[in-house]
C-alpha positions in Angstrom: 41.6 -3.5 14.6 41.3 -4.8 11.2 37.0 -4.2 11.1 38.3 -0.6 12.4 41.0 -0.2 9.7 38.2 -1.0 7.1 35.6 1.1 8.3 37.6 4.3 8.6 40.4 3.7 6.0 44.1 2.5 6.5 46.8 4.6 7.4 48.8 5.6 4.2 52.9 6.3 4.3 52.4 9.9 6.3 50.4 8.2 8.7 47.2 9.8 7.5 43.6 7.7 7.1 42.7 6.9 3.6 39.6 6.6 2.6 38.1 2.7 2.7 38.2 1.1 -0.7 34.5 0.9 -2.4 33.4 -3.0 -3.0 31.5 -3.1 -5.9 27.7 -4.0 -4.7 25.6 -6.7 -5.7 26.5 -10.2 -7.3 28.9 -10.8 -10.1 27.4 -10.9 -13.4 29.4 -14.0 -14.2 26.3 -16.3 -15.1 24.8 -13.1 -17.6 28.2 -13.1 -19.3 28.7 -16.6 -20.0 24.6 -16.9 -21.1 24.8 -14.2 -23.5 28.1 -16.0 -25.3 26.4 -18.8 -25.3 23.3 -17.4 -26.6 25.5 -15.4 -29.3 27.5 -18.4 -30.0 24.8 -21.2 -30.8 23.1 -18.6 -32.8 26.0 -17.8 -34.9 26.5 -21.8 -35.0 23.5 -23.1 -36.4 23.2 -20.0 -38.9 26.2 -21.5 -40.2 25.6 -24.7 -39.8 22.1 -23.7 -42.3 24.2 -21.8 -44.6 27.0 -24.4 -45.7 24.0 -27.0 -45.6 21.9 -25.1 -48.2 23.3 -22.0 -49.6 27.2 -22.9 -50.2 27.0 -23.6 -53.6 23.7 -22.2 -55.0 22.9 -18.7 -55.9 23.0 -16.1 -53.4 19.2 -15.3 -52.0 17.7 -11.9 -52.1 16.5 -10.7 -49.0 15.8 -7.0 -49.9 16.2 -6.5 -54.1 19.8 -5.6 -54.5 20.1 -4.0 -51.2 20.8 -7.2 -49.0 21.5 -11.0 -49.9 22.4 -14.3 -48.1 25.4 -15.0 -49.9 27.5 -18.0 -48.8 31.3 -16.7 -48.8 34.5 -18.4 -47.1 36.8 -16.1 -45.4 40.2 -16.8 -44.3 41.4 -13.0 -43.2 39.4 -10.3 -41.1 37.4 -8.1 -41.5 36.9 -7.1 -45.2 38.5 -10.4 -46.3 42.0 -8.2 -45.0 45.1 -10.7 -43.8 44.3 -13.7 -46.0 47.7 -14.9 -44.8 47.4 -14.3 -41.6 44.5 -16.9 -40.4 46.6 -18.3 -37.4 47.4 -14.5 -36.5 43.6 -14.0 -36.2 42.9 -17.7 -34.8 45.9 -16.4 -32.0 43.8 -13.1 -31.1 40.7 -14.8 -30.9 42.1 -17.0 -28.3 44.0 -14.3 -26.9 40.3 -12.1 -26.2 38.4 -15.2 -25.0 41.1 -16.2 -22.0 41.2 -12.1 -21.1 37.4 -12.0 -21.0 37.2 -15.3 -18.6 39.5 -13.7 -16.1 37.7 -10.4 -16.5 34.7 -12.5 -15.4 36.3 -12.6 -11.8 36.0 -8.8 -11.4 32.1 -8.6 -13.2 29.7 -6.5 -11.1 28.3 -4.8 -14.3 25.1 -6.1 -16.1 25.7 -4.4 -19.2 29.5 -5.1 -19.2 28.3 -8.7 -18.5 25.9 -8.2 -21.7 29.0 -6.5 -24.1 31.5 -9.0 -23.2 28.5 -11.8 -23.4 28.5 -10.7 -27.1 32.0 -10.3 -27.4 33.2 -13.9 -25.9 30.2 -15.3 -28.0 31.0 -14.1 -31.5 35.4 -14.5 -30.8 34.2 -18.3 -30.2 31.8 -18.1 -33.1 35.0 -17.3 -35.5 37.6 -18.9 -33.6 35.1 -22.2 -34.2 35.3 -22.3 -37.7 39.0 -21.2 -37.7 39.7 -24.0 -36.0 37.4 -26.9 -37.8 37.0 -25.4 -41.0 39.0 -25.8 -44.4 41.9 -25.9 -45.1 43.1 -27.5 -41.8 43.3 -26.4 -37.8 43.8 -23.1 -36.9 43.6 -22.3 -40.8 40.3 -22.5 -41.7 38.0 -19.9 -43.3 35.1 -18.1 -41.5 32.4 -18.5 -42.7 30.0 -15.1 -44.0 26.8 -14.7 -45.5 25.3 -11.5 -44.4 25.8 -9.7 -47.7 24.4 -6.1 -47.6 25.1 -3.9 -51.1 28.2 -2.0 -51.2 29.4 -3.5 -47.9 31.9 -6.7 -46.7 30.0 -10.1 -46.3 30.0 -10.7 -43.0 28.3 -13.0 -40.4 26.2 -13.0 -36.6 29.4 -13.9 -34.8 31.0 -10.3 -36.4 27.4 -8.6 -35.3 28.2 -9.6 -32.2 31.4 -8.5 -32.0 30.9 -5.1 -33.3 27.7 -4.7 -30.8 29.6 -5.7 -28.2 32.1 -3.4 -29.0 30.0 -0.4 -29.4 28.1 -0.9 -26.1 31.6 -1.6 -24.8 32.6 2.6 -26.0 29.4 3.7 -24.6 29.9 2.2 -20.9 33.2 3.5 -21.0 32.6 7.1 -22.3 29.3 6.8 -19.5 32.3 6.1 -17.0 31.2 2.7 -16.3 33.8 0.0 -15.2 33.3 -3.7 -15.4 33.2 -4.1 -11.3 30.1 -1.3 -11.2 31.6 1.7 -9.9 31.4 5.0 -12.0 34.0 7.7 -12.4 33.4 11.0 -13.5 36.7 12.2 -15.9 
């Protein structure tokens, strides 16, 4: 009865079949997810790891003339050096988006959800890293940012991958792609 009850749907409350619930196909995407954050993460690491090595405290390096210099900058807010007193705030919300990710993980039928979120989990660890072992103290310390483009915030790879991430993130959704594979049509 219960093979039955799949096949051709359950009875709802008027006693009427509905139709069968759609499993998402394929394998989970688990192992793309956490590979891309890793990927994204020891990237954004060893950049870092260079830059406070042998830029912090030197002259900024031009890349392109003017338009785009490695610039070694310590940043305790957000985005656009915003929240400067708010570090723990941001440390909290980093946290917050890498434990809603790992159980989004479960559900992960999607390769390019698995690839947005990759980016995602990878640069929230990439900042939540140096908020947490970085000056002034735990869950106080400053990000660190050298990307320095003209007329623009310093920022660093763990921030690109949080803004691609993002942005593929709108695209699947506006496509109608859901992390578990299906697509709806709105």
């Amino acid at each position: 009865m219960a093979e039955a009850e799949r096949i051709i749907g359950t009875p709802d409350v008027d006693g009427e079949a509905s139709a069968p619930a759609e499993q998402p196909r394929g394998r989970r995407k688990i192992a793309v997810l956490f590979g891309v954050a890793l990927v994204a993460y020891l990237i954004d690491l060893v950049s870092k790891m260079i830059v406070v090595a042998k830029l912090e405290h030197h002259e900024p390096i031009e890349v392109v003339g003017d338009l785009l210099k490695f610039e070694a900058v310590r940043n305790p807010g957000a985005a656009f050096g915003m929240g400067e007193a708010f570090t723990v705030i941001f440390t909290c919300i980093a946290a917050t988006v890498i434990v809603v990710i790992a159980r989004l993980a479960r559900k992960l039928y999607s390769l390019p959800w698995a690839i947005a979120l990759g980016l995602l989990l990878g640069g929230a660890l990439g900042n939540l890293t140096d908020r947490i072992f970085r000056s002034p103290g735990v869950f106080e310390g400053a990000v660190v940012d050298f990307i320095a483009p003209a007329h623009f915030a310093v920022f660093n790879l763990a921030d690109s991958a949080i803004v691609c991430g993002g942005f593929l993130i709108v695209i699947l959704s506006f496509r109608g792609l859901d992390p578990d594979g299906t697509v709806h049509k709105d």
